[in-house]
N, CA, C and O atoms as CSV, one atom per row, in Angstrom:
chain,resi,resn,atom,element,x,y,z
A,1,UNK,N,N,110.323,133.627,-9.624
A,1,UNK,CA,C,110.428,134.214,-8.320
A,1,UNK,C,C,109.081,134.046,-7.605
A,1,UNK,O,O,108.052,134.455,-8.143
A,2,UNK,N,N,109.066,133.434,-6.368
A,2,UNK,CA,C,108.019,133.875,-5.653
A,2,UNK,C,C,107.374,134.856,-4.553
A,2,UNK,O,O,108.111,134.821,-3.568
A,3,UNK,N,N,106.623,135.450,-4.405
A,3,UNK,CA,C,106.085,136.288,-3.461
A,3,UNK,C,C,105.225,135.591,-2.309
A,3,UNK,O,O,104.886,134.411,-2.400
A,4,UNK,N,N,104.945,136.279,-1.381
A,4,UNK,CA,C,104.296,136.592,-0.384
A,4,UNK,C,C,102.897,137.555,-0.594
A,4,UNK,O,O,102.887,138.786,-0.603
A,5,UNK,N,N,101.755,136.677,-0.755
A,5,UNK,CA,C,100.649,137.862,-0.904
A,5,UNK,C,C,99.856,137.784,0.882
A,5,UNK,O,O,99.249,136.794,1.290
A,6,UNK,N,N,100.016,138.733,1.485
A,6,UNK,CA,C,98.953,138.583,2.914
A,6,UNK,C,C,97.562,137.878,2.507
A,6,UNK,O,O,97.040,138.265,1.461
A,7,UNK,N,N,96.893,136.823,3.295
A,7,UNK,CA,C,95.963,136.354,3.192
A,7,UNK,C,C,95.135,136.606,4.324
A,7,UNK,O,O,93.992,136.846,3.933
A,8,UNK,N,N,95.260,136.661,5.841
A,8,UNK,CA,C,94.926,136.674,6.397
A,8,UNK,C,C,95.563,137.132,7.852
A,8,UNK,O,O,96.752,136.816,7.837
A,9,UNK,N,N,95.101,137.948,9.474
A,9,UNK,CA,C,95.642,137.532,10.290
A,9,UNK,C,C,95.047,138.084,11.214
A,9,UNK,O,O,94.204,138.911,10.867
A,10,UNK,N,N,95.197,137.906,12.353
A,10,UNK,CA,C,94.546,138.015,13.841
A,10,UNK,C,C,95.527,138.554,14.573
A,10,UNK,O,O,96.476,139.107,14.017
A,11,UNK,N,N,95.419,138.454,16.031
A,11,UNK,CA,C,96.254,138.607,17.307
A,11,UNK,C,C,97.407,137.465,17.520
A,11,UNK,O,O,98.484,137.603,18.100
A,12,UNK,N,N,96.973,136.512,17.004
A,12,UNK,CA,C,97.396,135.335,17.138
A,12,UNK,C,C,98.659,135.341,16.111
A,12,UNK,O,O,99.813,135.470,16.519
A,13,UNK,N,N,98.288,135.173,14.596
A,13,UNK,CA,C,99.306,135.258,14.014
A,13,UNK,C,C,98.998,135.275,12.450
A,13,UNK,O,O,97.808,135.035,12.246
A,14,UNK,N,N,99.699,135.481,11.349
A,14,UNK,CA,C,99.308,135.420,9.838
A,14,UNK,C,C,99.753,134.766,9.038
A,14,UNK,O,O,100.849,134.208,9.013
A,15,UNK,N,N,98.420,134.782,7.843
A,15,UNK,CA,C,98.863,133.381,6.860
A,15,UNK,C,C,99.133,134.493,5.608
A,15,UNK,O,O,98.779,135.670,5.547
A,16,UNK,N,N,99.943,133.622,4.570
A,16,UNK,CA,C,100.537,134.580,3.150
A,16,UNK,C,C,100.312,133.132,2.546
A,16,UNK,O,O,100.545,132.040,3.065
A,17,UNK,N,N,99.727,133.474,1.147
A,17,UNK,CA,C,99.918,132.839,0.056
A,17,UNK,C,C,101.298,132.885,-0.819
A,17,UNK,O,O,101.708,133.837,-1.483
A,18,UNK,N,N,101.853,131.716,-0.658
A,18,UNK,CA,C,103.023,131.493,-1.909
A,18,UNK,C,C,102.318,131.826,-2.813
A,18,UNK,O,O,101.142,131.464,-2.760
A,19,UNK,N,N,102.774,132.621,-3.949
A,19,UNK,CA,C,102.596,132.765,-5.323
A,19,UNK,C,C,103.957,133.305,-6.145
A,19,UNK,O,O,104.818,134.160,-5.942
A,20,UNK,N,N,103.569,132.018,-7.507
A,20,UNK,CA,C,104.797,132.168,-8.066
A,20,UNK,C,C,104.531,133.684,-9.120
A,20,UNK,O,O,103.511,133.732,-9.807
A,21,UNK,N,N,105.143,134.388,-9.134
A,21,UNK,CA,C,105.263,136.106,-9.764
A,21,UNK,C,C,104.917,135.744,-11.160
A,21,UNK,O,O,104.105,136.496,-11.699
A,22,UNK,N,N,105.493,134.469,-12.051
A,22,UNK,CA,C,104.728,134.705,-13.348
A,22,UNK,C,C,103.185,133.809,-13.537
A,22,UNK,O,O,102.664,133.678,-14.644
A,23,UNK,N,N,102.802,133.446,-12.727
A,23,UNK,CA,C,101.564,132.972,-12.418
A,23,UNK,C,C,100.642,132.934,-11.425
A,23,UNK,O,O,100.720,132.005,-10.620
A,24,UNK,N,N,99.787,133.743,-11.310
A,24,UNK,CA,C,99.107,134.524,-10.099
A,24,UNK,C,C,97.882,133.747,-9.741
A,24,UNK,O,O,97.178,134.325,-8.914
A,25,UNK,N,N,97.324,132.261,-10.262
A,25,UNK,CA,C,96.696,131.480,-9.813
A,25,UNK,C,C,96.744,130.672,-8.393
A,25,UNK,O,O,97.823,130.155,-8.104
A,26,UNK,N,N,95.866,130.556,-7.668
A,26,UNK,CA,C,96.597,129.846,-6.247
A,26,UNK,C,C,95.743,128.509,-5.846
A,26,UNK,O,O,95.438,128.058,-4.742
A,27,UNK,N,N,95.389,127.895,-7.624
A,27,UNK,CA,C,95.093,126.223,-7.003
A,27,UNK,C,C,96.484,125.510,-6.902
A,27,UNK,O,O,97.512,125.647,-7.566
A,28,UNK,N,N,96.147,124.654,-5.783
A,28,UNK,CA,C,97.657,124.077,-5.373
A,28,UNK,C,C,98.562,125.063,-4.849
A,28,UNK,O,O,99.724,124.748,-5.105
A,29,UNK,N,N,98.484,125.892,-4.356
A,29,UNK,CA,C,99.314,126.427,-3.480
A,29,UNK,C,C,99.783,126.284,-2.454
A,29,UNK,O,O,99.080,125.641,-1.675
A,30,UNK,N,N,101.290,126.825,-1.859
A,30,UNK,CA,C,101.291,126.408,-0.622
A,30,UNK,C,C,100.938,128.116,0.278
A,30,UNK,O,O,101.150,129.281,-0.059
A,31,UNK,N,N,100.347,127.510,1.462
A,31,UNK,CA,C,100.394,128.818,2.334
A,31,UNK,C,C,101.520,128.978,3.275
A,31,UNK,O,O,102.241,127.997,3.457
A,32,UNK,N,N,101.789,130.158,3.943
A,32,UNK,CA,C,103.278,130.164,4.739
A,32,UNK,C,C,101.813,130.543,6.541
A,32,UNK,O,O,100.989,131.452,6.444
A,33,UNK,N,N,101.872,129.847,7.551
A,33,UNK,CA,C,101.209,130.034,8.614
A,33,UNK,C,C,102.332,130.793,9.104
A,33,UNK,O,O,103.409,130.498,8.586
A,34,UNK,N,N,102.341,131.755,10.031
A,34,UNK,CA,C,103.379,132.422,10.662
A,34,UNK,C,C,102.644,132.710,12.087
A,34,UNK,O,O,101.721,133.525,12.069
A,35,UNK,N,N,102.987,132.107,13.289
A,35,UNK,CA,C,102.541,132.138,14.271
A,35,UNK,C,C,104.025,132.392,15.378
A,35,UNK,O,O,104.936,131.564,15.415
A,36,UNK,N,N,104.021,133.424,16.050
A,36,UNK,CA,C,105.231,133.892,16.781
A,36,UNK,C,C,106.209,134.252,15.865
A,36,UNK,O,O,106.200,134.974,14.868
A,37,UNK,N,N,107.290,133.402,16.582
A,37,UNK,CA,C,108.365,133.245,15.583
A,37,UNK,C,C,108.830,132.088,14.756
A,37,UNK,O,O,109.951,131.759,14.369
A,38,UNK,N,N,107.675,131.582,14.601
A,38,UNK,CA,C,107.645,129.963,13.845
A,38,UNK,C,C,106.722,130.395,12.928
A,38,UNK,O,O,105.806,131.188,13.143
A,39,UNK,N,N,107.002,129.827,11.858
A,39,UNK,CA,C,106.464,129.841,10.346
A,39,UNK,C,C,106.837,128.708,9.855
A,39,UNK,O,O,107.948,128.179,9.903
A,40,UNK,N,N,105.548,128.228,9.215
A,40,UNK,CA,C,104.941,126.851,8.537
A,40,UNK,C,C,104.545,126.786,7.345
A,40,UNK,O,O,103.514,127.451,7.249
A,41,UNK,N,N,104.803,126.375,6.483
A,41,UNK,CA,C,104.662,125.936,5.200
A,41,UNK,C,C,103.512,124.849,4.977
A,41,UNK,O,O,103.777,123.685,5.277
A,42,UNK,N,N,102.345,125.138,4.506
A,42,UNK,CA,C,101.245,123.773,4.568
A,42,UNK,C,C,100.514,124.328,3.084
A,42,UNK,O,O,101.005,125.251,2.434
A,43,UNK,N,N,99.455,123.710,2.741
A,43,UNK,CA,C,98.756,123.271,1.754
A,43,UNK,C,C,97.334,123.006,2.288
A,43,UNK,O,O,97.368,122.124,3.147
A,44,UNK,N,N,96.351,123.385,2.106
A,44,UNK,CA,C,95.163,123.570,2.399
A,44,UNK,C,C,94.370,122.446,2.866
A,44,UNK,O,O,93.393,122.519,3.611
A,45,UNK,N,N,94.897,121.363,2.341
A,45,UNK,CA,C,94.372,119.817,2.766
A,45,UNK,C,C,94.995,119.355,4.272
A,45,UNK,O,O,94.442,118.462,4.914
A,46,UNK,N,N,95.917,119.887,4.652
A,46,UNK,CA,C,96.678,120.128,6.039
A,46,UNK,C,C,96.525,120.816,7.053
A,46,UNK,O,O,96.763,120.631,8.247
A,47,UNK,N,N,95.823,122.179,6.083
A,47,UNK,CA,C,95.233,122.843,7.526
A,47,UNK,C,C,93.794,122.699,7.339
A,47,UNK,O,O,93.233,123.175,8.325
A,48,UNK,N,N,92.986,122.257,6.516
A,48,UNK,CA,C,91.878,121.649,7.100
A,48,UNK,C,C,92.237,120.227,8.095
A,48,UNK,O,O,91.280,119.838,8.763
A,49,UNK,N,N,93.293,119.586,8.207
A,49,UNK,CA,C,93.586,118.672,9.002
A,49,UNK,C,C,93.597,119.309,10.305
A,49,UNK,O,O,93.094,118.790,11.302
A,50,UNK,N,N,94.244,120.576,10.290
A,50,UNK,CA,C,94.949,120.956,11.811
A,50,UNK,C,C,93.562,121.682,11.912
A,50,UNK,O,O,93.628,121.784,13.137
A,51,UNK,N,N,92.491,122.204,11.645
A,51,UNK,CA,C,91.142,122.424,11.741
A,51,UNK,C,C,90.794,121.438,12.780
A,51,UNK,O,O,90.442,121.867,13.879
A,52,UNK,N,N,90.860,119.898,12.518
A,52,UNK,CA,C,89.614,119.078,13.107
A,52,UNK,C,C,90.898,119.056,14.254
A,52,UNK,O,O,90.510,119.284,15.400
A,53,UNK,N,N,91.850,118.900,14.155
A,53,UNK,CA,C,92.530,118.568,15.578
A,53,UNK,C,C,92.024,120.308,16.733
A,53,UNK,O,O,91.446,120.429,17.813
A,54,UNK,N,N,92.588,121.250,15.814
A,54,UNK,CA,C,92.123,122.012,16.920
A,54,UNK,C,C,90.573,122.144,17.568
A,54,UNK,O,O,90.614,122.512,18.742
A,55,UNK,N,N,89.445,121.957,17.135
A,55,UNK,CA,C,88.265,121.597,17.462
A,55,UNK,C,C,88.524,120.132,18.165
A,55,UNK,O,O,87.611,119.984,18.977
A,56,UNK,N,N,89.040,119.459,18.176
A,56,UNK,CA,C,89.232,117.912,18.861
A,56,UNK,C,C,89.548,118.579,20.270
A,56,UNK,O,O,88.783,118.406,21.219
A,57,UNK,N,N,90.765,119.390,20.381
A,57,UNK,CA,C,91.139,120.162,21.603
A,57,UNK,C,C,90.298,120.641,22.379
A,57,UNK,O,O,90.223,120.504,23.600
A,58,UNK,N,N,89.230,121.582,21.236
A,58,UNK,CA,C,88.352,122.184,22.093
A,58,UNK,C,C,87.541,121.703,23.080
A,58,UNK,O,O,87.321,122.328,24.117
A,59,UNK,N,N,87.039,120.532,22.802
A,59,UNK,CA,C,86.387,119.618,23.049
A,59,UNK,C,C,86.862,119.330,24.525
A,59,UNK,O,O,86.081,119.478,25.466
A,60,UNK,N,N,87.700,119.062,24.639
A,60,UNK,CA,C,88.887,118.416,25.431
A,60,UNK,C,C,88.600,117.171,26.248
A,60,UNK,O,O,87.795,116.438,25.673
A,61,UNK,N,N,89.050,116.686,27.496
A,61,UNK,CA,C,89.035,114.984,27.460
A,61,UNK,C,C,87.943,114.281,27.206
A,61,UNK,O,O,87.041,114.799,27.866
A,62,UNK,N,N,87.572,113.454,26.653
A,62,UNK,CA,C,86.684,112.940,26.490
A,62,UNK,C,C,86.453,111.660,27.742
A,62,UNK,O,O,85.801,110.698,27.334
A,63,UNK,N,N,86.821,111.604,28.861
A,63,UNK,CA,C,86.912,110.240,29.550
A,63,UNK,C,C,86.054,110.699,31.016
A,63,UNK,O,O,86.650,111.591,31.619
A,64,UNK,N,N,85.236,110.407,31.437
A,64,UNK,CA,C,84.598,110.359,32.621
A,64,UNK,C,C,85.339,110.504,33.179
A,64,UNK,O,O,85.747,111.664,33.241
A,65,UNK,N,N,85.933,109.609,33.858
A,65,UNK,CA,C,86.892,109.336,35.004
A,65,UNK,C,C,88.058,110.010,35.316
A,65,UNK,O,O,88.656,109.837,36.378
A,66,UNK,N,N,88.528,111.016,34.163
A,66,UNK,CA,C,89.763,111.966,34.335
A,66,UNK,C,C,89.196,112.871,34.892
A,66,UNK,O,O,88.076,113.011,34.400
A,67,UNK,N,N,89.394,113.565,35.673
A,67,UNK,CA,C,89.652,115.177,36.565
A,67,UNK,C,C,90.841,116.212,35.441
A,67,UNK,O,O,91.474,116.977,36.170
A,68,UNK,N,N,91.199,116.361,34.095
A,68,UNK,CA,C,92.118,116.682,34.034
A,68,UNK,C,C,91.986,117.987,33.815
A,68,UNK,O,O,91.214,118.315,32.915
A,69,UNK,N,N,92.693,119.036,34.570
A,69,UNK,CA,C,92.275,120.645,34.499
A,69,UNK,C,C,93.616,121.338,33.701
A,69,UNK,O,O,94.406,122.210,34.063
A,70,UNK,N,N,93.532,120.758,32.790
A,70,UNK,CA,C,95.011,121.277,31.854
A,70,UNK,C,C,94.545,122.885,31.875
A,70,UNK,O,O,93.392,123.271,32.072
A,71,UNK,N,N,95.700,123.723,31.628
A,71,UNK,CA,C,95.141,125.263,30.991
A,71,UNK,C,C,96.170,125.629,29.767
A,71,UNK,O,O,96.376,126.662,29.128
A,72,UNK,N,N,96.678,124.412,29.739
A,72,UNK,CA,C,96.980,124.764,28.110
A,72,UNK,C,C,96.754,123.088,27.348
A,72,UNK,O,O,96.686,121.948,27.808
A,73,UNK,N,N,96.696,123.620,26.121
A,73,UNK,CA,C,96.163,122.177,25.111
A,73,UNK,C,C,97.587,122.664,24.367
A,73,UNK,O,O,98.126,123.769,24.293
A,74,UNK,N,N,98.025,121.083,23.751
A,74,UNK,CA,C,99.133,121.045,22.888
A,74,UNK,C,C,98.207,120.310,21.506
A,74,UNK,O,O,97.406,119.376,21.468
A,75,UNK,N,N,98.743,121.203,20.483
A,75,UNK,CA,C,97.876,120.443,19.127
A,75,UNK,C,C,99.218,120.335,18.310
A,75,UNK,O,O,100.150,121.140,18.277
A,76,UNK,N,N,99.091,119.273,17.736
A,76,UNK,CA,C,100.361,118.421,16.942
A,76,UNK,C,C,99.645,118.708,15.574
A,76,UNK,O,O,98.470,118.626,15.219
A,77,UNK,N,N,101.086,119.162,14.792
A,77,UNK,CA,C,100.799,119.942,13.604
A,77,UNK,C,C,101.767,118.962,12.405
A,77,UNK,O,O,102.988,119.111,12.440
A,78,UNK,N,N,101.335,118.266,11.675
A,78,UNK,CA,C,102.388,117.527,10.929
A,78,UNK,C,C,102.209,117.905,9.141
A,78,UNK,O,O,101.380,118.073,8.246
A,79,UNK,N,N,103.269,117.886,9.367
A,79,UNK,CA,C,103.223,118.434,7.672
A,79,UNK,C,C,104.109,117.545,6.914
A,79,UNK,O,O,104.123,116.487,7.545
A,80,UNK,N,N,104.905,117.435,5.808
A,80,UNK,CA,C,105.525,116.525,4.931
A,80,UNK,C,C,106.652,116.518,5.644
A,80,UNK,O,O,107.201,115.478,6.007
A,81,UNK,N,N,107.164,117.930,5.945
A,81,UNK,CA,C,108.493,117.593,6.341
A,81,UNK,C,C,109.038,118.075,7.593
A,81,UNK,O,O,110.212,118.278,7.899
A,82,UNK,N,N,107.677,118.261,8.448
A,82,UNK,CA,C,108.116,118.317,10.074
A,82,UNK,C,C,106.801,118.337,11.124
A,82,UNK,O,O,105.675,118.714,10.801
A,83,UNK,N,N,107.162,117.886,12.344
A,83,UNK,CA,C,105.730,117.520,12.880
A,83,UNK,C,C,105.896,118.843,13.928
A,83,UNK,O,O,107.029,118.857,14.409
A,84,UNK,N,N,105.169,119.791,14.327
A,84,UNK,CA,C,105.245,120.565,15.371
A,84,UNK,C,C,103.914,120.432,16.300
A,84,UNK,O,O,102.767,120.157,15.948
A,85,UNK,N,N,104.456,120.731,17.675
A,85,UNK,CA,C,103.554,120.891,18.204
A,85,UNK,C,C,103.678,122.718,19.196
A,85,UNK,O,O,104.609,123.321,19.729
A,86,UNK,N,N,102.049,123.028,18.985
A,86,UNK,CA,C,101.846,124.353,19.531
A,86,UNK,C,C,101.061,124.202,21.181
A,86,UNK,O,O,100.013,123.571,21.316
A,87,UNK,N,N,101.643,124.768,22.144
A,87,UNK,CA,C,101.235,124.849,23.260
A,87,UNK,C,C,100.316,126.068,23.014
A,87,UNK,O,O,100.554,126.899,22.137
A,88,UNK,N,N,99.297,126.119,23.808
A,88,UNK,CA,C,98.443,127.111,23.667
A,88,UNK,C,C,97.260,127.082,24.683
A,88,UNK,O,O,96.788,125.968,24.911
A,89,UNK,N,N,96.793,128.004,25.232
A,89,UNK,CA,C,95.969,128.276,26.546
A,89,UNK,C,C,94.813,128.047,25.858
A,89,UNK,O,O,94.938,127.329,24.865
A,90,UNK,N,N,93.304,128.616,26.207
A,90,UNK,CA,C,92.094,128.431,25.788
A,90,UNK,C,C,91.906,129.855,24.996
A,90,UNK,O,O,91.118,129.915,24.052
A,91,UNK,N,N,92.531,130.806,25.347
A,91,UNK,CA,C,92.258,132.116,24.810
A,91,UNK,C,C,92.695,131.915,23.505
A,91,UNK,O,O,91.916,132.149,22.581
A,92,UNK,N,N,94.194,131.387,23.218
A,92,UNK,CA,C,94.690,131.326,22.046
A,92,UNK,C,C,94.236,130.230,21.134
A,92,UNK,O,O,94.295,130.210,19.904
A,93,UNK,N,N,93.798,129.371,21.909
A,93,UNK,CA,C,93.473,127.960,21.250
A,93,UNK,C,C,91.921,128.895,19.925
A,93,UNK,O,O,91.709,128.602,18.748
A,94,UNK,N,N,91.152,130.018,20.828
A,94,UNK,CA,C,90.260,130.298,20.335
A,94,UNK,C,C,90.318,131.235,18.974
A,94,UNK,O,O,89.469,131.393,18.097
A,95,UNK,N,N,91.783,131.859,19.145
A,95,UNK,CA,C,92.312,132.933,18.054
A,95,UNK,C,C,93.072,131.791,17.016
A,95,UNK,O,O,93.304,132.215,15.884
A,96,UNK,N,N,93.436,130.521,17.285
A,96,UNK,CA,C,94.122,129.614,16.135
A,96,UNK,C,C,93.347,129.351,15.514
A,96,UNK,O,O,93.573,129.356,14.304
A,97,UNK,N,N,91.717,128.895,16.116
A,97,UNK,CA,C,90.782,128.408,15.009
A,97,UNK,C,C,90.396,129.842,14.114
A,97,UNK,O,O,90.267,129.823,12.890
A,98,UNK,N,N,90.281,130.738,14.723
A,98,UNK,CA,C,90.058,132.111,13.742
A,98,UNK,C,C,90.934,132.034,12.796
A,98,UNK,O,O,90.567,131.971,11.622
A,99,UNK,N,N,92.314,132.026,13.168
A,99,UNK,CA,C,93.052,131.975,11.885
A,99,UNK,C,C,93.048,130.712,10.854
A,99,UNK,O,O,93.352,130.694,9.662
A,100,UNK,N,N,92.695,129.881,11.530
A,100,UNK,CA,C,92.593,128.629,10.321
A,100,UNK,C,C,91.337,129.147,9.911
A,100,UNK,O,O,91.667,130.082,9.182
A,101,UNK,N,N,90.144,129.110,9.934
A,101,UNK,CA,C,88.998,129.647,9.538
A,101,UNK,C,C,89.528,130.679,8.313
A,101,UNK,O,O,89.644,130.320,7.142
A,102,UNK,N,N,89.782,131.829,8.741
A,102,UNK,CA,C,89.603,132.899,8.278
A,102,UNK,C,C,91.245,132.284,6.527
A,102,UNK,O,O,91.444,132.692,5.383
A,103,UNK,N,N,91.629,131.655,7.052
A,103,UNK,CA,C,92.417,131.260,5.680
A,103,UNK,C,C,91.704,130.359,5.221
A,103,UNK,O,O,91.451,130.763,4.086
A,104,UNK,N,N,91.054,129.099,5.397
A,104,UNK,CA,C,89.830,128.576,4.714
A,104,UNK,C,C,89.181,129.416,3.757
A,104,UNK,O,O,89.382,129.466,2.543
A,105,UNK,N,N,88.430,130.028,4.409
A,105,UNK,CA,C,87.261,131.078,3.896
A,105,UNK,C,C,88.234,131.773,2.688
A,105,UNK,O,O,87.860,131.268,1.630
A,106,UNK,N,N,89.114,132.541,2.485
A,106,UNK,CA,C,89.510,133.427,2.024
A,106,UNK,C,C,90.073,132.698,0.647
A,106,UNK,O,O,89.963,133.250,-0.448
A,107,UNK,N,N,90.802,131.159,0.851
A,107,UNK,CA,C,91.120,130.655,-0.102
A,107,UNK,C,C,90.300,129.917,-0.919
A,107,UNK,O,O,90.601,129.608,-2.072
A,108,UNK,N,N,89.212,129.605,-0.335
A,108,UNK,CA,C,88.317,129.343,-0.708
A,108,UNK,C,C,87.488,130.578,-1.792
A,108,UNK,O,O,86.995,130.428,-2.910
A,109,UNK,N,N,87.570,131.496,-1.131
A,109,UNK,CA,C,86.782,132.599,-2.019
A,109,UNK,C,C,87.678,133.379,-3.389
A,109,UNK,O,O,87.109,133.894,-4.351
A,110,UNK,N,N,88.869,133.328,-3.238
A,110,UNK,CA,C,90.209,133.336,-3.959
A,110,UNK,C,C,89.918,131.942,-5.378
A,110,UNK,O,O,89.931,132.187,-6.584
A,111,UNK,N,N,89.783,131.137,-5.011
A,111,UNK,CA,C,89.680,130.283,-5.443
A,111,UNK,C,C,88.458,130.262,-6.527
A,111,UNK,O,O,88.450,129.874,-7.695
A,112,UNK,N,N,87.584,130.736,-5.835
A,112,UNK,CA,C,85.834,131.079,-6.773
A,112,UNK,C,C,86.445,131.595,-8.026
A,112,UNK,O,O,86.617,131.125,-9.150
A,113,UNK,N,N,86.737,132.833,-7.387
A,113,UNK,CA,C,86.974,134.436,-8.500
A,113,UNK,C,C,87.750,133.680,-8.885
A,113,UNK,O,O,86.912,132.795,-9.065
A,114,UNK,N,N,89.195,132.950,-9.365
A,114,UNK,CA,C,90.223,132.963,-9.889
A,114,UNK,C,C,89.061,131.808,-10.792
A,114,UNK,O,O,88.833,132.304,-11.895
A,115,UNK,N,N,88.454,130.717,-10.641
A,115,UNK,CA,C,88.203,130.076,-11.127
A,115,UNK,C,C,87.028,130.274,-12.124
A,115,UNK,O,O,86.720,129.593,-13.102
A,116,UNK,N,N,86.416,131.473,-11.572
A,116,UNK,CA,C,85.198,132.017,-13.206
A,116,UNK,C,C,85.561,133.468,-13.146
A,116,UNK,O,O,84.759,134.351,-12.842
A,117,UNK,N,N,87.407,133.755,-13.600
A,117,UNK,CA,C,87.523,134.058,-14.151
A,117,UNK,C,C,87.186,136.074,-13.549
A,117,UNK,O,O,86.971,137.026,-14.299
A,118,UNK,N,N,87.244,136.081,-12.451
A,118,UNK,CA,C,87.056,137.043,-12.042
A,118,UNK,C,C,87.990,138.289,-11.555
A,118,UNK,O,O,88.831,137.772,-10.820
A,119,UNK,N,N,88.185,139.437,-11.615
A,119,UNK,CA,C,89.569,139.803,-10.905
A,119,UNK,C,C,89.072,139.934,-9.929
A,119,UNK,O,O,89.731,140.247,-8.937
């Protein structure tokens, strides 16, 4: 059986660690992203992917010659078995990188302790 452990969440939205109930280790795990009413299934090598795209956004056009005054950025989210894309203003664009961050960090530190052995 698997669970849902909370990992992380903001204004924006929250991440849960899959974990399978008779094994409470979470290398190779998948995480569940839950943003609105859409929930995503990814793996840590994916959302460090959707990391550099959303910082790519931040950035935004890179071309001299465009005037372009978008007020929302669309970031394309692809995973194994579906590609989404999230519309999102500058306010939120700023609460998505929190939440990717803040699940980085956490699985990352999850990861320490589990790995020397720590509770």
């Amino acid at each position: 059986m698997y669970i849902l452990d909370p990992l992380y969440n903001n204004r924006l939205g929250s991440a849960f660690i899959i974990k399978n109930s008779y094994d409470d280790t979470i290398f190779n795990s998948k995480i569940q992203l839950l943003i609105g009413d859409i929930a995503v299934i990814m793996d840590v090598d994916e959302i460090k992917r959707l990391l550099i795209t959303i910082r790519s956004a931040q950035k935004g056009c890179q071309n001299k010659n465009c005037n372009c005054q978008q007020s929302s950025k669309n970031i394309k989210c692809n995973t194994q078995h579906a590609e989404i894309i999230f519309k999102l203003n500058e306010e939120k664009l700023v609460f998505f990188e929190e939440l990717i961050l803040g699940i980085l960090f956490h699985t990352a530190y999850e990861d320490l302790l589990s790995f020397n052995q720590i509770d």
